[in-house]
C-alpha positions in Angstrom: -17.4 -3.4 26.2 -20.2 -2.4 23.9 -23.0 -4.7 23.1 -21.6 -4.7 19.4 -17.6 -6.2 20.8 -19.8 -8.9 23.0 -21.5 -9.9 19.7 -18.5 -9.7 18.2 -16.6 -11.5 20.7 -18.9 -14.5 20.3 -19.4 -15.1 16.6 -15.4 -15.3 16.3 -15.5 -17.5 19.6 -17.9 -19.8 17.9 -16.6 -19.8 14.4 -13.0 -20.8 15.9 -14.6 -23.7 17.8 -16.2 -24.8 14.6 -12.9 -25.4 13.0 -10.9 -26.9 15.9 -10.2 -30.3 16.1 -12.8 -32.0 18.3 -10.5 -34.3 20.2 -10.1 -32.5 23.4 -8.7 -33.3 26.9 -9.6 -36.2 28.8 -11.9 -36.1 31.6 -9.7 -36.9 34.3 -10.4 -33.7 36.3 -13.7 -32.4 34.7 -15.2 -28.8 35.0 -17.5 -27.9 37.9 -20.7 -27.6 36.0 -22.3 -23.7 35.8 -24.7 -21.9 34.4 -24.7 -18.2 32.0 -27.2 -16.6 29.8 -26.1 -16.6 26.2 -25.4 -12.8 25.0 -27.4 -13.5 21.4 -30.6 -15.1 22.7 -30.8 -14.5 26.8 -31.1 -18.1 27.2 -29.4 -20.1 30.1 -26.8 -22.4 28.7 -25.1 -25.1 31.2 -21.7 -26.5 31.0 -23.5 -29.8 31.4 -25.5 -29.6 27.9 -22.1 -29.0 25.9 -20.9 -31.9 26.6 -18.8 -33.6 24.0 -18.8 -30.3 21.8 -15.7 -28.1 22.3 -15.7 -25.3 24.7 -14.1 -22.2 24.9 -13.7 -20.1 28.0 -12.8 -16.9 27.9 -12.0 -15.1 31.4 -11.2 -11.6 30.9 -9.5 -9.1 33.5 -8.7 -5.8 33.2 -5.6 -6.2 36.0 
């Protein structure tokens, strides 16, 4: 995927979020906590520091 699509990818990820309801799941089995460098800035963003804000996770495979 070009650098352009990963932009791409992200913006729309984050302008859904933005209008989803913020309710979410319950913590009754919460997410390991990790760490990945954002694609716009190169800054290290942790699972940890989101929370309370909605998350998307997108896990692509090419299977």
């Amino acid at each position: 995927m070009t650098r352009f699509g990963v932009k791409t990818l992200f913006i729309a990820l984050v302008f859904v979020v933005s209008f989803s309801c913020s309710d979410g799941f319950p913590p009754e089995f919460p997410a390991p906590d990790f760490t990945l460098k954002s694609p716009l800035t190169g800054n290290e963003v942790t699972l940890s520091s989101l929370s309370g804000k909605p998350v998307v996770i997108y896990w692509f495979a090419s299977w």
